[in-house]
C-alpha positions as CSV (number, residue, x, y, z in Angstrom):
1,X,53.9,-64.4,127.2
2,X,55.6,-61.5,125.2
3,X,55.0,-62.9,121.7
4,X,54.3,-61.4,118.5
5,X,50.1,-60.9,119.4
6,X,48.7,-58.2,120.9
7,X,46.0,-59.0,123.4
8,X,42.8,-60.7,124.1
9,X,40.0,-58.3,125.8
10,X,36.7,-59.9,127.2
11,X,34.0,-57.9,128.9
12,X,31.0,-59.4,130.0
13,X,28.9,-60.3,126.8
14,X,31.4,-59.3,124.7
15,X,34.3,-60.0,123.3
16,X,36.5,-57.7,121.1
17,X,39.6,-60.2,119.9
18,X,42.6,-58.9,118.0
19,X,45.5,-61.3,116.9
20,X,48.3,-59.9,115.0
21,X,50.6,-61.6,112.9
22,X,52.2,-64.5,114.7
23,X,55.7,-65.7,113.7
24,X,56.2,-69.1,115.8
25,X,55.0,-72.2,114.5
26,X,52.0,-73.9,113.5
27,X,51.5,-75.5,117.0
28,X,50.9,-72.3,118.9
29,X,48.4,-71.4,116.4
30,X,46.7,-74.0,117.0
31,X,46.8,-73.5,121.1
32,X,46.1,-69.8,120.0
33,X,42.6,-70.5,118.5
34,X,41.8,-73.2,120.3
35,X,41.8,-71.0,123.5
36,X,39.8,-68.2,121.3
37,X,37.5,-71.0,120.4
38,X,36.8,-72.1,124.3
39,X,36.9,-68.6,125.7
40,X,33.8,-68.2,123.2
41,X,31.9,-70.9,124.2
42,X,32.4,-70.4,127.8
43,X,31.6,-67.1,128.2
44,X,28.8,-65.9,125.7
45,X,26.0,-68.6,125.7
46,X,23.8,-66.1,127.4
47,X,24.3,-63.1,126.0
48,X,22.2,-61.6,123.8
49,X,24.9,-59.5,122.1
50,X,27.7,-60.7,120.4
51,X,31.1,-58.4,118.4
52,X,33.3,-61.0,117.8
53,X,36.5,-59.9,115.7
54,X,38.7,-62.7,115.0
55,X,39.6,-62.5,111.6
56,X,38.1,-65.1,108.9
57,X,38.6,-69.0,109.5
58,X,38.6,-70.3,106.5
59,X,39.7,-73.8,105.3
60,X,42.3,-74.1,102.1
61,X,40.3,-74.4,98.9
62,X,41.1,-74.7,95.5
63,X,44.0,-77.3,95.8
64,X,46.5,-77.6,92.9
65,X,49.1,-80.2,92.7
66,X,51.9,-80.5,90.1
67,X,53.4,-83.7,89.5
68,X,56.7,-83.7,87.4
69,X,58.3,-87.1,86.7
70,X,61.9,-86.7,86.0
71,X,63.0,-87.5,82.3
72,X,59.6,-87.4,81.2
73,X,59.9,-86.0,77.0
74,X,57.8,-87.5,74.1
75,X,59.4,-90.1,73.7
76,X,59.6,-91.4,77.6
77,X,55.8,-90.4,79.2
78,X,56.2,-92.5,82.0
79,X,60.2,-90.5,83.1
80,X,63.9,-91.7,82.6
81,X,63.2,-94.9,84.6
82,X,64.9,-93.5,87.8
83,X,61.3,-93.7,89.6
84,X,61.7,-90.1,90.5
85,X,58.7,-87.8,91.2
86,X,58.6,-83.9,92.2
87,X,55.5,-82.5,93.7
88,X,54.4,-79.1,94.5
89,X,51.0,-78.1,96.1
90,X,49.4,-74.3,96.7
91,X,46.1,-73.7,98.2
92,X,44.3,-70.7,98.8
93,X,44.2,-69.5,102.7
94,X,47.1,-72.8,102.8
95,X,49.6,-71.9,105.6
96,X,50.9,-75.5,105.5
97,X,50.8,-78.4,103.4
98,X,51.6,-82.4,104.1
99,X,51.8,-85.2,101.7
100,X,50.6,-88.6,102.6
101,X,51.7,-91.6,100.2
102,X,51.7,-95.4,101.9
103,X,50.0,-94.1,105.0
104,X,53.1,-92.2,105.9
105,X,52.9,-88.6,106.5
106,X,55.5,-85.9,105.7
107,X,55.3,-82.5,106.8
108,X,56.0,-79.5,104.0
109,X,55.6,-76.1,104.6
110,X,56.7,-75.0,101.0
111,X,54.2,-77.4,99.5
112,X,57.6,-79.4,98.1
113,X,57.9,-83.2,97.8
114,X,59.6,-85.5,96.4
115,X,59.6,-88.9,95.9
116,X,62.0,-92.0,94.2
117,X,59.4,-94.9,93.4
118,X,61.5,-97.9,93.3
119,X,59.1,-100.6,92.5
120,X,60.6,-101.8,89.2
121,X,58.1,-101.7,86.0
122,X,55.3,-99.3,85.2
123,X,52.9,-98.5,88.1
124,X,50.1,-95.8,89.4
125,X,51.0,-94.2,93.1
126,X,48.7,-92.2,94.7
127,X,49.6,-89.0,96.6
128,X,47.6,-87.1,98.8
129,X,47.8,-83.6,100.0
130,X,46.8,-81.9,103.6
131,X,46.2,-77.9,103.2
132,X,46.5,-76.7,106.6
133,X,45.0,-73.4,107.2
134,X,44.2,-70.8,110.6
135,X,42.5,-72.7,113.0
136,X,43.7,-76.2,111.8
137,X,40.9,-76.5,109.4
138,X,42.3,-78.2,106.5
139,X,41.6,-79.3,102.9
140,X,42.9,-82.3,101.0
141,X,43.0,-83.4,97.4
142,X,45.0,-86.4,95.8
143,X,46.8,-87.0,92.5
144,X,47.9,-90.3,90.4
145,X,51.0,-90.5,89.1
146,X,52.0,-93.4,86.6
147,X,56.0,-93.9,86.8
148,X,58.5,-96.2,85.5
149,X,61.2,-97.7,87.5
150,X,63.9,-99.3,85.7
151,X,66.7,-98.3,88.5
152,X,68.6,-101.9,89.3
153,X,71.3,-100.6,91.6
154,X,74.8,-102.2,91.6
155,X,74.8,-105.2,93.5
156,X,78.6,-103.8,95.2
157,X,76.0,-100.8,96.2
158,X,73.8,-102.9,97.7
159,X,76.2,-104.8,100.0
160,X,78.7,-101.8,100.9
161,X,75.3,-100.4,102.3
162,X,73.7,-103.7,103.9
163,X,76.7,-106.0,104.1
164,X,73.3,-108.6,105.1
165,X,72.2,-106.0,107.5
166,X,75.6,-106.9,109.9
167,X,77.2,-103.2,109.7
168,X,76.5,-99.8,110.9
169,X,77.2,-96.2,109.6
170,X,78.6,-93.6,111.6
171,X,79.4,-89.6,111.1
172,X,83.3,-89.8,110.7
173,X,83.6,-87.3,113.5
174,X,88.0,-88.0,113.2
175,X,88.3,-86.6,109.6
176,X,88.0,-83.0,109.0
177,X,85.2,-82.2,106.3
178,X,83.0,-84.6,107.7
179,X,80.1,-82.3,107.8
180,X,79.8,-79.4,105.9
181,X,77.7,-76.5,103.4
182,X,78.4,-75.0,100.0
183,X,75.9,-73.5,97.5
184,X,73.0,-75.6,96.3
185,X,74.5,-78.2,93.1
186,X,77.8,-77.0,94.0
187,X,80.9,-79.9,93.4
188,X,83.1,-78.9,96.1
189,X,83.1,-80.9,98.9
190,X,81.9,-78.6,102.1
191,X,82.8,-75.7,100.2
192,X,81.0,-72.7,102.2
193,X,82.2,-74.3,105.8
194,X,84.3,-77.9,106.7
195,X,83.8,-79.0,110.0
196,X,87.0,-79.7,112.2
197,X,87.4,-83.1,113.5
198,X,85.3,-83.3,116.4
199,X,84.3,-80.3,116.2
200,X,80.3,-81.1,117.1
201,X,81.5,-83.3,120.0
202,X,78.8,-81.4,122.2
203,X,76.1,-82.4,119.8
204,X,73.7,-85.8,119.6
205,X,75.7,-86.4,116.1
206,X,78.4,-88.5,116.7
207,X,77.3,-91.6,118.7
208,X,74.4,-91.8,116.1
209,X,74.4,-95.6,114.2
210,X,72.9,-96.1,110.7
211,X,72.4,-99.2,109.4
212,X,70.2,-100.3,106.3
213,X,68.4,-103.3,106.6
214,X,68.2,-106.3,103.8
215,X,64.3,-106.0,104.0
216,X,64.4,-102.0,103.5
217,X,64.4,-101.1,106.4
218,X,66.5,-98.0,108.1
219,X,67.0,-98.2,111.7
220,X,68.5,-95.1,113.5
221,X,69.9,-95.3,116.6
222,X,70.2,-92.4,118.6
223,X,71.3,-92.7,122.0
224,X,68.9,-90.6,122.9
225,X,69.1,-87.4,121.4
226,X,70.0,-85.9,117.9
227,X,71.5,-82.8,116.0
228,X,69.7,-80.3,113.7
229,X,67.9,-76.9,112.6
230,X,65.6,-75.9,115.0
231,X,62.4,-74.4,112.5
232,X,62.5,-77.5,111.0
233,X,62.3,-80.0,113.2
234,X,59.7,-78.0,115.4
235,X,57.3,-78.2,112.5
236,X,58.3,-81.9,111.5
237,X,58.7,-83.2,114.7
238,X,57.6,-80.5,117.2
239,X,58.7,-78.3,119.7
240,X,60.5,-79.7,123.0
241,X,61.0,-78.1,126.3
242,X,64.0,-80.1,126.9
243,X,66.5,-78.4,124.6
244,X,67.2,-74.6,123.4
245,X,68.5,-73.8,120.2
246,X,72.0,-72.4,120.3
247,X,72.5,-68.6,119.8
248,X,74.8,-69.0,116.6
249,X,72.7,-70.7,114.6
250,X,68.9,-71.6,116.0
251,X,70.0,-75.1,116.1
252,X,68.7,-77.8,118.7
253,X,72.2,-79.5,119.7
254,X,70.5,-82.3,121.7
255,X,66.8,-82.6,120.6
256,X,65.7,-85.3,122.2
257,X,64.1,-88.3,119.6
258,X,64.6,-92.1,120.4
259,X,66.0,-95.0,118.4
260,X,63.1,-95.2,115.1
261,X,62.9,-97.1,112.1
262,X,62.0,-96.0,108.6
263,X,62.6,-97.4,104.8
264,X,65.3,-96.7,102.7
265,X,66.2,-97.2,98.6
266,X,68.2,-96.1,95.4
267,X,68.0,-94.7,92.6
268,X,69.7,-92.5,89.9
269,X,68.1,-89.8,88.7
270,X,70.3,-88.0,85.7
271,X,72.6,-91.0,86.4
272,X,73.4,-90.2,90.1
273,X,72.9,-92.6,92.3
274,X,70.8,-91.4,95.7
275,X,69.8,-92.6,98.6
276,X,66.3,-91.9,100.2
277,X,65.2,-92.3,103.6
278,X,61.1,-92.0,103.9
279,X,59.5,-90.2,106.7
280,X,61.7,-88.4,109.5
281,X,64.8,-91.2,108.2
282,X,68.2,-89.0,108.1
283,X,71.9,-89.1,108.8
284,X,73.9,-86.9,111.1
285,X,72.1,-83.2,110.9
286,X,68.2,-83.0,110.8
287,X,67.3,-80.5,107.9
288,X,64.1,-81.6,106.5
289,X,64.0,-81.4,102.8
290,X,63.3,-84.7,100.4
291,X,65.5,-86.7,103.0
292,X,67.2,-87.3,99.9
293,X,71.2,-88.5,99.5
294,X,73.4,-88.1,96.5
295,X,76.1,-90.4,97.1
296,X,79.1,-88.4,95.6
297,X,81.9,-90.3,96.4
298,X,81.9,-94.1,97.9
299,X,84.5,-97.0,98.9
300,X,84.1,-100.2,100.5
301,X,83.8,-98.7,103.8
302,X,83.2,-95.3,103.3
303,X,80.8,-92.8,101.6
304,X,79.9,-89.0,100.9
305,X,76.9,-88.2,101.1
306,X,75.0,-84.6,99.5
307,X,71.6,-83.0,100.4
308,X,69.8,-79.9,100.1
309,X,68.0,-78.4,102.9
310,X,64.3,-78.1,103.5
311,X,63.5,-74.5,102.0
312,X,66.8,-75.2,98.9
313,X,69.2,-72.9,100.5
314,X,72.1,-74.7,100.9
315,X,73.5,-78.1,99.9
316,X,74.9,-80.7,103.4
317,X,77.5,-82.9,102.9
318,X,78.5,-85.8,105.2
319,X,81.4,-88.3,105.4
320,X,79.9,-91.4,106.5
321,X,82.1,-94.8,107.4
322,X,81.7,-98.3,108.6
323,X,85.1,-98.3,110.4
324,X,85.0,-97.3,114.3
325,X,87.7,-94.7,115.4
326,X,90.9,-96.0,116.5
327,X,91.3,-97.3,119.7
328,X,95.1,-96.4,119.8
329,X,96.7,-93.2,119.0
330,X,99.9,-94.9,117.6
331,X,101.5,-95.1,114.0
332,X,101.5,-98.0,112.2
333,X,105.1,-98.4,111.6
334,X,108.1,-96.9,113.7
335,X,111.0,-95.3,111.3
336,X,114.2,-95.2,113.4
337,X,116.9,-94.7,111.1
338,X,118.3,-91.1,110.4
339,X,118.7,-91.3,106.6
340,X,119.1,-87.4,105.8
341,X,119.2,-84.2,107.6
342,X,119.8,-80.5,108.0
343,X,120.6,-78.9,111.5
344,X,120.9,-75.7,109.8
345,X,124.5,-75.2,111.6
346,X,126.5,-73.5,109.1
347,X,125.6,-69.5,108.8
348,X,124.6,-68.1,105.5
349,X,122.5,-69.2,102.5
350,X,121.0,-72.3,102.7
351,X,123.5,-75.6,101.6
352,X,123.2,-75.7,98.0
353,X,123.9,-79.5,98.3
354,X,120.9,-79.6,100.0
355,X,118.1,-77.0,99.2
356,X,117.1,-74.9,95.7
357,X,114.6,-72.1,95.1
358,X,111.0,-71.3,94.1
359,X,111.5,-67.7,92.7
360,X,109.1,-65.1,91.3
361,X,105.6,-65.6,91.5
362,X,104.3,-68.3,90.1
363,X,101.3,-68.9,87.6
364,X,98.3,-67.8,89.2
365,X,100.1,-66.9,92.6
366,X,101.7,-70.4,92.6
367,X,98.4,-71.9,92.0
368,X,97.2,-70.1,94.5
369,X,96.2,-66.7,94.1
370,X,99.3,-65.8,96.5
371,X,100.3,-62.2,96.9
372,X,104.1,-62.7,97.2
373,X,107.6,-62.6,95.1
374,X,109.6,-65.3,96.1
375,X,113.1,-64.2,96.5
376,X,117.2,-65.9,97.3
377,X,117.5,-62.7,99.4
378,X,119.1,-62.9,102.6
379,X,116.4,-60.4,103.5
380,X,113.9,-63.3,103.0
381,X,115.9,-66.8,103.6
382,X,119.0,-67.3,106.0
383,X,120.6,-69.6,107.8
384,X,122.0,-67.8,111.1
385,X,122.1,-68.7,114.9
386,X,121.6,-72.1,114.2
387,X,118.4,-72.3,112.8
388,X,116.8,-71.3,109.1
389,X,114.8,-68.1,108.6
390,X,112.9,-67.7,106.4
391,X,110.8,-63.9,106.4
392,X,107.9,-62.9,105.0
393,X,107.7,-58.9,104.4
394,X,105.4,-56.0,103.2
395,X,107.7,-54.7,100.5
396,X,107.1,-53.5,96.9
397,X,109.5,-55.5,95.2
398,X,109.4,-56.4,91.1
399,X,105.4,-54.9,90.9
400,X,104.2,-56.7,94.2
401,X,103.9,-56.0,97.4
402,X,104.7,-58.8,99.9
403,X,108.2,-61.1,99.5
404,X,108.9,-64.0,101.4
405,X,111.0,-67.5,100.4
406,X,110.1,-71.1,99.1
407,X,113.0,-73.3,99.6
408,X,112.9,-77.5,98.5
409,X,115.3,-80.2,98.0
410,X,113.7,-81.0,94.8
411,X,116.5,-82.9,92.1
412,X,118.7,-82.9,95.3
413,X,116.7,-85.5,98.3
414,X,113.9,-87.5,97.4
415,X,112.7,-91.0,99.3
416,X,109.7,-93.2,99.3
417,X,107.9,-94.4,102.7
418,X,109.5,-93.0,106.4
419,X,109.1,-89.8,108.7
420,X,110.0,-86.8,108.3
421,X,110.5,-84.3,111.7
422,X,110.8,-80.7,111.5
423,X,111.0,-78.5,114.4
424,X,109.6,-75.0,113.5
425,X,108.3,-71.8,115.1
426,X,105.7,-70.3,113.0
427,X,104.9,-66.9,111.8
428,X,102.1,-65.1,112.8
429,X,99.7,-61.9,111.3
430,X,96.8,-62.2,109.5
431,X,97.1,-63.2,105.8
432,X,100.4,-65.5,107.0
433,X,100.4,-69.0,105.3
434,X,103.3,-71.1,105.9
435,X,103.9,-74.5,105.1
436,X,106.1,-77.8,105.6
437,X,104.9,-80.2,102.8
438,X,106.4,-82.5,100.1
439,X,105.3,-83.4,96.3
440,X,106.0,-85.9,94.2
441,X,109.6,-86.5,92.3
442,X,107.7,-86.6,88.8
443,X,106.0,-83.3,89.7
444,X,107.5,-82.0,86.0
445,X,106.2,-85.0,84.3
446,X,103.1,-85.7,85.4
447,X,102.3,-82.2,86.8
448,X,99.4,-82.0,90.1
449,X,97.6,-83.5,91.5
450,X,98.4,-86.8,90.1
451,X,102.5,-86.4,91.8
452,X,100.8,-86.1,95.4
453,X,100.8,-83.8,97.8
454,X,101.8,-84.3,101.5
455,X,101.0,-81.2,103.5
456,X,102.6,-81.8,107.0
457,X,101.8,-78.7,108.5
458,X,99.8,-75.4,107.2
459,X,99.0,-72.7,109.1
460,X,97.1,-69.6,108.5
461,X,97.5,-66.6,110.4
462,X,93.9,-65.6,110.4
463,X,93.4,-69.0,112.6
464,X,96.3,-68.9,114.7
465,X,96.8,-72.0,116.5
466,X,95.1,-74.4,114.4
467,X,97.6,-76.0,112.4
468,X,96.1,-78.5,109.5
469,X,97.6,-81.5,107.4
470,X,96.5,-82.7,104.3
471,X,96.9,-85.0,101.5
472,X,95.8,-84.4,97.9
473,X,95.5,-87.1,95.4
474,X,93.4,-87.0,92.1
475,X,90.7,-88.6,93.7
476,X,90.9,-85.6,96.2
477,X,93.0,-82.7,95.5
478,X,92.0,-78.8,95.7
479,X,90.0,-78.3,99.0
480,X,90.6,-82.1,99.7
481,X,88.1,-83.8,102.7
482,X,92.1,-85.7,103.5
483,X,92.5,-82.8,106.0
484,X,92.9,-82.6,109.6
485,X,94.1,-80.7,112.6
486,X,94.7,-79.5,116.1
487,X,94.8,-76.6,118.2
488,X,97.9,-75.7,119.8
489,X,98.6,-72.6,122.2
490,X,101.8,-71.0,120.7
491,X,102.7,-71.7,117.4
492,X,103.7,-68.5,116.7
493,X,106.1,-67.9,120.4
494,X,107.4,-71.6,121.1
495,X,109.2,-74.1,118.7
496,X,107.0,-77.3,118.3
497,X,108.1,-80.8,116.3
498,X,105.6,-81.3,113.0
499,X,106.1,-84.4,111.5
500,X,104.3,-87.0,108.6
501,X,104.8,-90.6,109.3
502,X,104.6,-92.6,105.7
503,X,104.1,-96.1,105.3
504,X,102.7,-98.2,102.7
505,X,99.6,-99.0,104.2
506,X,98.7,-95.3,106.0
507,X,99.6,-91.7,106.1
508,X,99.5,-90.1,109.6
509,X,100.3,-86.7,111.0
510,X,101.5,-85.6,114.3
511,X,102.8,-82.7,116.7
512,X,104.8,-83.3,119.4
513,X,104.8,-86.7,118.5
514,X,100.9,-86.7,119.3
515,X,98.8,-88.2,116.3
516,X,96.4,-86.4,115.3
517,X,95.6,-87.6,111.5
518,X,96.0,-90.9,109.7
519,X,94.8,-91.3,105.8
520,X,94.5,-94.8,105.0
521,X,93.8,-95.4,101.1
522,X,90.6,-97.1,100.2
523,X,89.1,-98.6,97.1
524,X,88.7,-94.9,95.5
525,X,92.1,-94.2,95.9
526,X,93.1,-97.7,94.4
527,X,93.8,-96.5,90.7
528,X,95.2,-92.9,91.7
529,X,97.3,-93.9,94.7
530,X,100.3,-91.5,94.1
531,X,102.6,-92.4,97.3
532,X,104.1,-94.8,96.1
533,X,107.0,-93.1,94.9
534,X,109.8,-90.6,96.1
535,X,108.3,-87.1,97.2
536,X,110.6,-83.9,98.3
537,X,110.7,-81.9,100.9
538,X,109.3,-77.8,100.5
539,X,109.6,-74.8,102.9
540,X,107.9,-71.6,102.1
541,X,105.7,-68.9,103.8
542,X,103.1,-67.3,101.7
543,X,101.0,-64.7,101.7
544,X,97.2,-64.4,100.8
545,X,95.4,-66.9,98.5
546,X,93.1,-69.2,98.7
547,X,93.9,-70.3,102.6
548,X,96.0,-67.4,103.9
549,X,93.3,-65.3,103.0
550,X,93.0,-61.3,103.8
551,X,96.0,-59.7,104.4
552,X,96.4,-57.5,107.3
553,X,97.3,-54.2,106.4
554,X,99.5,-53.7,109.2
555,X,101.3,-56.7,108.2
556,X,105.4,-55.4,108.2
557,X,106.7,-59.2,108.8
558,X,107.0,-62.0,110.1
559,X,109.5,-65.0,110.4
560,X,109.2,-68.8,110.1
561,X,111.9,-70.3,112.1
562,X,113.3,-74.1,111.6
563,X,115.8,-75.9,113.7
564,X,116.1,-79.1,111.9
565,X,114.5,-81.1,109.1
566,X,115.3,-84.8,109.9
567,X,114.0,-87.8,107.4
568,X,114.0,-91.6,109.4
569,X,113.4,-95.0,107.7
C-alpha cells in the first residue's frame, strides 16, 4: 500500500508509530486509526513499558456557526422572504464538518451549507453541526434560525415541473451545450466548455430520469449508475471499487448509486427563481455543493438549469427537457422544387445578378474580432473550373495581415421557409473559419440578433472535422446553446453536401443529407421568433476571432471550394 504514510513499526512491548500527512479521504483515516487503535490493544496489555507516538487525538472544540439569512437589513430581520439561509461552521482540530436539519445529513468539508426554507410565514429551524476530527472523534453544536418565507412560485412553474407528477426530465444529450462550465456568476451559457451532442454517451448521464413529485418528492432514476467528480462523491457518498476515475479529469463515469428519492422546492432568492434538491438529490453531474439550481432559462418543456460546484470553483449548466429524442432521423417537411441556383459555370467574378460583397474589415472584426480584409480580388474570390473559390491568405494588405472574401445575395435573393444545398470543400489550417449561413432581409433595419441568424455550416480549423450549425435569435444569440454538430473525416480533401432545411414548425441541419440538428421553437422563442421572414444567403472564410481562434503562423492559405448553392421549396 504505497500511500502518502510512512510506516508502522511494532517491537515487542513497544510500539514507535509515525503517520505522515495523508491525502485520501476521510474513510481511510478512519481504517488508518482504527487499525492503530487495535494494534494497541492487542499487543501491549502486558507490557510494562509503553512509547507510543501517534500524534494528539483530539475531538473538534470550540464550534462556531454563522447563520446569514439572505435579505436580512433593518428593516427585514427575518430576510427578503425567499426562505434562504447560508451557513458556515469552523472548529478547532475540525477536518470535516456535516449539517443535520430534518434528520437528514449532508456532508461538507468546507463547513458551507445552505439552505431554501420554504414553509411559508415566519418560523424557527434548527441546524445542527458534526465536527469531524482525527480518529472520527467528533463534536457537535446547533443553531436557530428564525426565517420568513413568502416565496409563492408561479403556478405555470409548478406544473412545467410536476405536470401532476406524470413527466420526467432528461439531460438533452441531442443538443450541443447541454452540459457545460464557465466562471462562477458568469451569464454565458457553458462559457468555459459546451458539451457536443452526445458527447458523454459512455457516462451514467444520459439514461438518468428526473421527475418531481406533487407531494415534494424527487425521484431519480438511475439505471444503475451515474456521472460525477470523483473527491466529492467519495466523501458524500464514498469510495467504490467498481469504478475508476478517468485520467482527464478524476471523474467516476459510472459510479454505481441505485434509483433514490429525495425532496425538492423553489424559491427566489434576489428574484431568481431556484430549485433545491435536499440530500444527495441532483441532475445529470454529481458535484456536491448546495444541490442548488438557478433556473436561467425555461419553456413548457424545457429548462436551463445553473449550479456552482462544491468548493465555488466553477458554475454547471445543464439543458434539461421533457421531450424524448426522436425516433426518426427525418425532416419534417420535404422541399422539392428548385426555386434558385448558382452552378458557378461561367469563369470569372462572381454573377453580379446574383452575389455582392462584404469589403474591408468590419466593426470590431465583423463583430467578431476577425483578423482579415475582405477583398473583390480575384486573388481572394473567383469563379473558375466550374466551381467558386474563395481564398483565404497571409498577406499584409491595407494595415492587416490576413485577406480572404465574404460574398452574399443580399438585395438580390431572399425567401422564407425551404432548403438550401451547398456542396463545398473546406479550407483547412489552424485559425480557418469558414462559413455557409444566412441572415435576415431586414438585417439594416432591425440590426442582430433580432434579423436571425441561420448558420448552416461553420468550421474551424483548429477542430478539423467537426463542422457545427447554429441558430441565433434574441432569446439566444452570441455563444447560442441552438448549436450542433458532427464529425466528418475529410472536410478539408473531399467535397460534402451542407444543407438547412426550413419549415415553419422546425429548423434542421444536415450533411450528406444525414440529419444531425433540428431547432424547434418553444414558448421562449414565441415573442422573438425571427424566421419568419426572408433570410439571404452569405459565403465567407474568416480568419481568427472569437471561433476561428489562434492563427497558425505558418498559415500561407487556404481555399474554400463551392460547386453549387441550390435553394428548393
Amino acid at each position: 500500500m504505497a500511500e502518502n504514510w510512512s510506516q508502522i513499526r511494532i517491537q515487542p512491548c513497544e510500539f514507535h508509530i509515525t503517520v505522515k500527512k495523508y491525502n485520501k479521504s476521510l474513510h481511510m483515516k478512519h481504517i488508518i486509526y482504527s487499525s492503530i487503535f487495535l494494534l494497541l490493544s492487542l499487543g501491549c496489555y502486558s507490557c510494562q513499558e509503553e512509547d507510543i507516538s501517534v500524534g494528539e487525538i483530539i475531538a473538534p472544540s470550540n464550534i462556531l456557526i454563522t447563520a446569514s439569512i439572505v435579505g436580512t437589513d433593518a428593516d427585514n430581520p427575518y430576510g427578503d422572504g425567499s426562505g434562504t439561509v447560508h451557513f458556515s461552521a469552523e472548529a478547532d482540530n475540525a477536518l470535516s464538518y456535516q449539517f443535520v436539519y430534518n434528520d437528514e445529513v449532508v456532508a461538507s468539508p468546507s463547513g458551507a451549507k445552505t439552505y431554501n426554507f420554504s414553509n411559508t410565514g415566519l418560523h424557527t429551524y434548527t441546524v445542527t453541526v458534526v465536527a469531524i476530527g482525527t480518529g472520527g472523534l467528533s463534536s457537535s453544536a446547533s443553531v436557530e434560525v428564525e426565517v420568513l418565507a413568502l416565496y409563492e412560485p408561479p403556478a405555470d412553474l409548478v406544473t412545467m415541473l410536476t405536470a401532476n407528477s406524470s413527466r420526467e426530465w432528461r439531460i438533452k444529450a441531442e443538443a450541443a451545450g447541454h452540459f457545460g462550465l464557465g466562471p462562477v456568476g458568469g451569464s454565458i451559457i457553458a462559457e468555459w466548455f459546451s458539451a457536443p451532442a452526445f458527447d458523454k454517451a459512455a457516462t451514467g448521464m444520459y439514461d438518468d430520469r428526473f421527475i418531481f413529485n406533487t407531494d415534494g418528492t424527487f425521484t431519480h432514476k438511475t439505471q444503475g449508475t451515474i456521472f460525477g467528480k470523483a473527491a466529492i462523491i467519495d466523501v458524500d457518498l464514498g469510495p467504490t471499487t467498481e469504478d475508476t476515475p478517468n485520467d482527464c479529469c478524476q471523474e467516476y463515469e459510472n459510479y454505481p448509486l441505485e434509483e433514490y428519492s429525495t425532496t425538492w422546492s423553489l424559491s427566489a432568492p434576489g428574484g431568481v427563481e431556484t430549485l433545491s434538491l435536499s440530500g444527495i438529490g441532483f441532475t445529470g453531474f454529481y458535484i456536491g455543493g448546495s444541490h442548488q439550481y438557478e433556473i436561467f432559462r425555461r419553456s413548457a418543456n424545457e429548462m436551463v438549469l445553473r449550479t456552482t460546484d462544491w468548493n465555488n470553483e466553477f458554475d454547471w449548466w445543464f439543458v434539461l427537457t421533457t421531450e424524448e429524442e426522436a425516433a426518426d432521423n427525418e425532416v419534417d417537411v420535404k422541399y422539392t422544387n428548385l426555386i434558385w441556383s448558382d452552378e458557378f459555370d461561367a469563369n470569372g467574378a462572381p454573377n453580379p445578378a446574383k452575389w455582392t460583397y462584404d469589403e474591408g474589415v468590419g466593426n470590431n472584426g465583423w463583430g467578431n474580432g476577425e483578423s482579415q480584409f475582405y477583398t473583390r480580388r480575384p486573388d481572394n474570390v473567383v469563379v473558375e473550373d466550374g466551381s467558386l473559390k474563395i481564398t483565404a491568405k497571409a498577406e499584409s494588405y491595407e494595415g492587416n495581415e490576413y485577406t480572404s472574401a465574404r460574398i452574399k445575395t443580399q438585395g438580390l435573393f431572399g425567401f422564407t421557409y425551404g432548403r438550401v444545398d451547398v456542396r463545398a470543400k473546406l479550407p483547412e489550417g489552424g485559425g480557418t473559419w469558414p462559413a455557409i449561413w444566412m441572415l435576415g432581409a431586414n438585417f439594416d433595419t432591425v440590426g442582430w440578433p433580432a434579423t436571425g441568424e441561420i448558420d448552416i455550416m461553420e468550421h474551424v480549423g483548429n477542430n478539423p472535422n467537426v463542422v457545427q450549425a447554429a441558430i441565433h435569435t434574441p432569446s439566444s444569440s452570441g455563444a447560442t446553446v441552438n448549436v450542433g454538430s458532427i464529425t466528418l473525416s475529410d472536410v478539408a480533401a473531399e467535397f460534402h453536401v451542407y444543407s438547412v432545411n426550413w419549415s415553419e414548425d422546425e429548423i434542421s441541419f444536415l450533411v450528406d443529407d444525414e440529419l444531425y440538428y433540428t431547432y424547434k421553437p418553444g414558448t421562449k422563442d414565441a415573442n422573438t421568433w425571427p424566421f419568419n421572414a426572408d433570410q439571404f444567403i452569405i459565403l465567407n472564410v474568416a480568419m481568427g476571432g472569437n471561433l476561428g481562434g489562434t492563427i497558425d503562423a505558418a498559415f500561407s492559405e487556404s481555399i474554400m471550394e463551392i460547386d453549387y448553392v441550390r435553394v428548393y421549396q
